[in-house]
N, C-alpha and C positions, 0 to 999 in steps of 0.2 A: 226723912227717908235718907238712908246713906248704904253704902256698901255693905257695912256688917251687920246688918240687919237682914239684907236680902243672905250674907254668907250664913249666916242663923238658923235660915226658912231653909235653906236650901235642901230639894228633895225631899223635904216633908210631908207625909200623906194629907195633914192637913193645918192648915193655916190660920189661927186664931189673930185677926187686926182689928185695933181700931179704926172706925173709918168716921170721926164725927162732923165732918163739913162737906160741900157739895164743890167741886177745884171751881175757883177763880183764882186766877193767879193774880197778886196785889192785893187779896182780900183774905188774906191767910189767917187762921183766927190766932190770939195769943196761946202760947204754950205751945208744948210739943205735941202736934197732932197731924195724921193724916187723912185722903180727901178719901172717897172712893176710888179715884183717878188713881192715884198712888199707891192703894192699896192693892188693886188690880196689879199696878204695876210688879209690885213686888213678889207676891203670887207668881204672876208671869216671870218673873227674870230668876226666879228662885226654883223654879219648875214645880211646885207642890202640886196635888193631888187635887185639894179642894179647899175655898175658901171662905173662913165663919166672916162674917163683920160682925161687932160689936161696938159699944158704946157712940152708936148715934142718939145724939139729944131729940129731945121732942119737935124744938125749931127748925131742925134739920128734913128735908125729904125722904124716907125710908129708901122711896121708889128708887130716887135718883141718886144715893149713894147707890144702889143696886146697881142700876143701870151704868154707871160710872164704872165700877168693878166690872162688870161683863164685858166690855167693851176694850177691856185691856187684857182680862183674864180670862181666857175659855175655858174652863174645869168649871165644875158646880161652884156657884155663888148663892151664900144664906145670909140673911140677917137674923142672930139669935134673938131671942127673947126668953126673957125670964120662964124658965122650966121649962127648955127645949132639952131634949139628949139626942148625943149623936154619939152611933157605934165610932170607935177608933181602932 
């Protein structure tokens, strides 16, 4: 997560993030990924519209990257899934 990622989002109707881990801080998976937590956040500080999540792994909790994003972000929160469409 950094600044120019949120200056990116910023004002965007809507939001495509990865979100594939549940935040623990200390237990951050390798590579560059963010939590729900983080993804909420960015949504939120970027003000967009509404926010997709994508690529949560199987291991991971759907619910609770969900719930992580809501909690940061108040606009609609989805988890896509293969063959969803959404008007833009």
């Amino acid at each position: 997560m950094c600044d120019q990622v949120i200056e990116l989002a910023r004002g965007a109707d809507v939001l495509l993030s990865e979100a594939s881990w549940t935040h623990a801080p200390g237990v951050r998976p390798d590579g560059i990924h963010l939590s729900g937590t983080e993804a909420g956040q960015v949504a939120a500080r970027a003000g967009v519209g509404e926010l997709l999540l994508t690529h949560i792994p199987p291991w991971t909790s759907r619910e609770d990257v969900i719930a992580e994003a809501k909690a940061e972000f108040h606009g609609p929160v989805h988890a896509v899934t293969s063959g969803d469409v959404y008007r833009i």
